[in-house]
MIROZA-401994 format. One record per atom (N, C-alpha, C): residue number from 0; x, y, z. Coordinates in steps of 0.001 Angstrom, whole numbers. Example, Ala and Ser with C-alpha at 12.3 -4.5 7.8 and 13.67 -1.06 7.14 Angstrom:
BEGIN
+-----+---------+---------+---------+
|   n |      px |      py |      pz |
+-----+---------+---------+---------+
|   0 |   13190 |   -5690 |    7800 |
|   0 |   12300 |   -4500 |    7800 |
|   0 |   13200 |   -3300 |    7800 |
|   1 |   12850 |   -2250 |    7080 |
|   1 |   13670 |   -1060 |    7140 |
|   1 |   12900 |      30 |    7870 |
+-----+---------+---------+---------+
// end
This chain:
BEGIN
+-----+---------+---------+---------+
|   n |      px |      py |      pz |
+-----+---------+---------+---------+
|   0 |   -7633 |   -5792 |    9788 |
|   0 |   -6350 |   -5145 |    9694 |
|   0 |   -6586 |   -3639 |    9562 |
|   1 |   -6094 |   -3131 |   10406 |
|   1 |   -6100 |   -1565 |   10445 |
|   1 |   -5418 |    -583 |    8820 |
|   2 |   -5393 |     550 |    8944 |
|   2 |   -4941 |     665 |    7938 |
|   2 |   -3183 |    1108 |    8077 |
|   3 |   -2983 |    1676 |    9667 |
|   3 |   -1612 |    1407 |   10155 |
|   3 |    -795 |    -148 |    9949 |
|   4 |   -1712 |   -1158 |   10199 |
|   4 |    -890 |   -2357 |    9802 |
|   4 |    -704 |   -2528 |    8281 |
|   5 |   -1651 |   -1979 |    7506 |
|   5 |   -1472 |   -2061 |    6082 |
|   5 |    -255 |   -1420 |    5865 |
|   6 |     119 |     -71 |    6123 |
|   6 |    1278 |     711 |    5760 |
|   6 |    1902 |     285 |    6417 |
|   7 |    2527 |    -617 |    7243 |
|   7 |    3538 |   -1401 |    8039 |
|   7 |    3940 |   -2663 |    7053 |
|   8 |    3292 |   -3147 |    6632 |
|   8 |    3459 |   -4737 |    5756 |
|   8 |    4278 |   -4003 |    4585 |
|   9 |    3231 |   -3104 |    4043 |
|   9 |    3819 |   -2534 |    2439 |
|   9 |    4574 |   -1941 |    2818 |
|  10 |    4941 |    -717 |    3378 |
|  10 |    6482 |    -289 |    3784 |
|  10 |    7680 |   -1304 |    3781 |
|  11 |    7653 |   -1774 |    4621 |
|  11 |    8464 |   -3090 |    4755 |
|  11 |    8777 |   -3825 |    3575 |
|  12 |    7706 |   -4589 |    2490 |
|  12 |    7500 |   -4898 |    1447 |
|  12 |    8066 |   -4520 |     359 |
|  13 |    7678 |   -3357 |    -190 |
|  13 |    7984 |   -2431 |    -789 |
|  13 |   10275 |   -2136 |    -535 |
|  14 |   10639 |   -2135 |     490 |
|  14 |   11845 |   -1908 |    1381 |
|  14 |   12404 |   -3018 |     702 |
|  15 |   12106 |   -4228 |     829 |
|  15 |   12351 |   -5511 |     634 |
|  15 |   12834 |   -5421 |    -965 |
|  16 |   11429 |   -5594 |   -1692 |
|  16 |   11525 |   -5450 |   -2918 |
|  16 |   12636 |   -4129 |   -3627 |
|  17 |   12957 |   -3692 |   -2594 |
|  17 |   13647 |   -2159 |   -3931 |
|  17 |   15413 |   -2499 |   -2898 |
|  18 |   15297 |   -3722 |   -1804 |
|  18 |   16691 |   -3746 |   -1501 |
|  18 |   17270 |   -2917 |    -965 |
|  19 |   16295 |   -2080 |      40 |
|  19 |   16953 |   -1019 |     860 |
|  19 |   16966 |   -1852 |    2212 |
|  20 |   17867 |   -1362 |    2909 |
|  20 |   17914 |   -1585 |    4445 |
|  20 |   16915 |    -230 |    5256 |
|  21 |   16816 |    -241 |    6191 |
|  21 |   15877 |     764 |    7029 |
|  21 |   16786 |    2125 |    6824 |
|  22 |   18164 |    2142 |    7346 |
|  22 |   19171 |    3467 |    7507 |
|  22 |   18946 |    3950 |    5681 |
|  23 |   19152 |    3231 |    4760 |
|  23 |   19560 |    3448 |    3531 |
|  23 |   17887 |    4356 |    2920 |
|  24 |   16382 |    3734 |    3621 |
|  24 |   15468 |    4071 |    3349 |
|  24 |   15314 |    5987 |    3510 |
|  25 |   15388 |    5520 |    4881 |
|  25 |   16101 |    6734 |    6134 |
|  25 |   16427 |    7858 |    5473 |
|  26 |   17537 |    7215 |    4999 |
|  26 |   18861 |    8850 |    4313 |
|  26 |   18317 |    9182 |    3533 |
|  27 |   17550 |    8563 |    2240 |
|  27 |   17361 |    8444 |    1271 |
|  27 |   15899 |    9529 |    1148 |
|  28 |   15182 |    9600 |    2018 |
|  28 |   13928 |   10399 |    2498 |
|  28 |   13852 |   11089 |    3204 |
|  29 |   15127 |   11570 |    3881 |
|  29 |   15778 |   12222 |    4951 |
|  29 |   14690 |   12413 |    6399 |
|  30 |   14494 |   11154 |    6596 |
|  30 |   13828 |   10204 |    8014 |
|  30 |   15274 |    9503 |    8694 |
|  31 |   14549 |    9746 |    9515 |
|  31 |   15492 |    9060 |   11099 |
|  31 |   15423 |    7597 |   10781 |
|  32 |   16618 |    6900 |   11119 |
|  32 |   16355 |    4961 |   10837 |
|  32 |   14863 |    4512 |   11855 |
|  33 |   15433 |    4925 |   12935 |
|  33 |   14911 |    4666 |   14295 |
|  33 |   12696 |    5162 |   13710 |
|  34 |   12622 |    6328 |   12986 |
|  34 |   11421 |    6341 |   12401 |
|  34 |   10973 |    5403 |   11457 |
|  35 |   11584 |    5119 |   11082 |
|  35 |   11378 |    3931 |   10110 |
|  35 |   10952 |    2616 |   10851 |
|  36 |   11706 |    2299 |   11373 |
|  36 |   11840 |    1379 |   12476 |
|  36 |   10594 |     920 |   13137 |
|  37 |    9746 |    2391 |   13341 |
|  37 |    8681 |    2564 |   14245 |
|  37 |    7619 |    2314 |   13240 |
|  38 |    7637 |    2672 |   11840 |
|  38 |    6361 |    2695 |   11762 |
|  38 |    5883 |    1045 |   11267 |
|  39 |    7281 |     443 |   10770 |
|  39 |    7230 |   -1104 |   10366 |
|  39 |    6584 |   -1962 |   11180 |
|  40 |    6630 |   -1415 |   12314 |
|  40 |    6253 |   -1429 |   14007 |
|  40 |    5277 |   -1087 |   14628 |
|  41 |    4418 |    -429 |   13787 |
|  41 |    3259 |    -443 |   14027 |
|  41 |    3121 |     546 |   15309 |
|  42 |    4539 |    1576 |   15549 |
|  42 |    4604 |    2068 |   17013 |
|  42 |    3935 |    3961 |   16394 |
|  43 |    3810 |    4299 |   15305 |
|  43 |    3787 |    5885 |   14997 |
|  43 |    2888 |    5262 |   13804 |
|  44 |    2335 |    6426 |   13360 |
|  44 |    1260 |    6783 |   12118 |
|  44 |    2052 |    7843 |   11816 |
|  45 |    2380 |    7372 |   10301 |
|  45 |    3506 |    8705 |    9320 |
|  45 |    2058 |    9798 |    8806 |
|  46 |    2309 |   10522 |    8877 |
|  46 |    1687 |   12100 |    8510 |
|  46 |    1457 |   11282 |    6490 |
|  47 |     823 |   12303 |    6117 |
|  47 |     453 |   12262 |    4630 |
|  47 |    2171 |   12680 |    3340 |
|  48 |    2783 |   13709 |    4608 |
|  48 |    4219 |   14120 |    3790 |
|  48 |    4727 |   12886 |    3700 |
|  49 |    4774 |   11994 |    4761 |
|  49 |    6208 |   10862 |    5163 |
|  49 |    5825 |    9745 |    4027 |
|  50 |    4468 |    9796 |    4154 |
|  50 |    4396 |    8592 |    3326 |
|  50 |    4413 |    9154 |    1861 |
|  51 |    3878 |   10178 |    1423 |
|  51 |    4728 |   10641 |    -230 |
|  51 |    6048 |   10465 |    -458 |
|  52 |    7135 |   10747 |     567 |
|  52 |    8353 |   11003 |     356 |
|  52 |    9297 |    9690 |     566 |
|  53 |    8437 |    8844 |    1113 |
|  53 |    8701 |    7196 |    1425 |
|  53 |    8343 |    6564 |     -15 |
|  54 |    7160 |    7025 |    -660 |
|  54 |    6568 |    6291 |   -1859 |
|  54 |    7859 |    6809 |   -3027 |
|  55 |    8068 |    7834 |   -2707 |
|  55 |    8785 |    8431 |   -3935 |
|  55 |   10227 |    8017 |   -3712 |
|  56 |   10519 |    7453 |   -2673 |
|  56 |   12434 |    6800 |   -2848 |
|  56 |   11806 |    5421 |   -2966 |
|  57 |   10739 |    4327 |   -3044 |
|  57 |   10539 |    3265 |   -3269 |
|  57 |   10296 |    3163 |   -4625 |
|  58 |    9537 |    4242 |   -5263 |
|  58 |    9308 |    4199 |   -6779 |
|  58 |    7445 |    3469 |   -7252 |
|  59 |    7063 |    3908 |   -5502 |
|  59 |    5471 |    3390 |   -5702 |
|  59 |    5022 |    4898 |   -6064 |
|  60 |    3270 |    4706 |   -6166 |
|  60 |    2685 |    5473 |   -5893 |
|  60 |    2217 |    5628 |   -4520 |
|  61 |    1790 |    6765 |   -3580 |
|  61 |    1393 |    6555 |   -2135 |
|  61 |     163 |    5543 |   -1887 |
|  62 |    -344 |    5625 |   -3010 |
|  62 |   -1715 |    4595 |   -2846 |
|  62 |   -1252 |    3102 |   -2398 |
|  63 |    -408 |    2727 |   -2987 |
|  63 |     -63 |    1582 |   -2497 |
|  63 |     306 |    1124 |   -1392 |
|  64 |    1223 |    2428 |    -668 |
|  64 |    1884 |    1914 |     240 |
|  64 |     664 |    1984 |    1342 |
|  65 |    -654 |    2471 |     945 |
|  65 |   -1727 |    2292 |    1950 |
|  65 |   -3022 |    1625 |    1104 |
|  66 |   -2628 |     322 |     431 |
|  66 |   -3493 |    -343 |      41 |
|  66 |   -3525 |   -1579 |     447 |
|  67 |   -4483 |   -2145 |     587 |
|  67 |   -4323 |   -3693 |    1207 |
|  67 |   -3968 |   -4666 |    -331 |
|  68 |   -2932 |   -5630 |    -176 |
|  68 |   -2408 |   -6243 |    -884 |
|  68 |   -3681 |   -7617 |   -1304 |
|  69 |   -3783 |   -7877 |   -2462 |
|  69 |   -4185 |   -9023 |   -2614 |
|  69 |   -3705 |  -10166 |   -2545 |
|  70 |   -4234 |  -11392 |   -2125 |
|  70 |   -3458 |  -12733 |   -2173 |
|  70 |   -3416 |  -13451 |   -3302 |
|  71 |   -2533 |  -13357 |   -3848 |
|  71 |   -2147 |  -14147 |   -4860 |
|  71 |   -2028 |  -15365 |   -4908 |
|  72 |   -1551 |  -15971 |   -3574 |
|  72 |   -1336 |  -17108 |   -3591 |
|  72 |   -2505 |  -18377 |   -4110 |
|  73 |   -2454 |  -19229 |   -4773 |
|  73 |   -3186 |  -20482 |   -4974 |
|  73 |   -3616 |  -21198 |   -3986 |
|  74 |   -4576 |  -21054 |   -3823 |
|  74 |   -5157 |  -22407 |   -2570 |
|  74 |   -5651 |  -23861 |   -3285 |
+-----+---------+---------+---------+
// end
């Protein structure tokens, strides 16, 4: 897994968990929906600003949103 797909899962993730929609992420970080869109998408690599200013309306630190998640799950 690249580290673009990493910040695609946790973006998304992260989105999920805090109950934003993409537009609401968007406004909120003053990003385009349609950018958002893209990077969930694996279609753009956000610069070092996008992803601070993404971490900081989710309420992560940036590390996370480019860390690979552990599996928790029970096998």
């Amino acid at each position: 897994m690249t580290l673009r797909d990493i910040f695609a899962v946790n973006l998304r993730r992260y989105r999920y968990l805090q109950g934003f929609s993409q537009e609401e992420l968007a406004h909120r970080a003053g990003i385009d929906r349609t950018y958002i869109s893209a990077l969930e998408r694996r279609v753009y690599a956000a610069s070092i600003d996008v992803i601070e200013r993404l971490a900081n309306e989710l309420s992560v630190d940036p590390k996370e949103l480019l860390s690979r998640q552990k599996n928790t799950s029970k096998k």
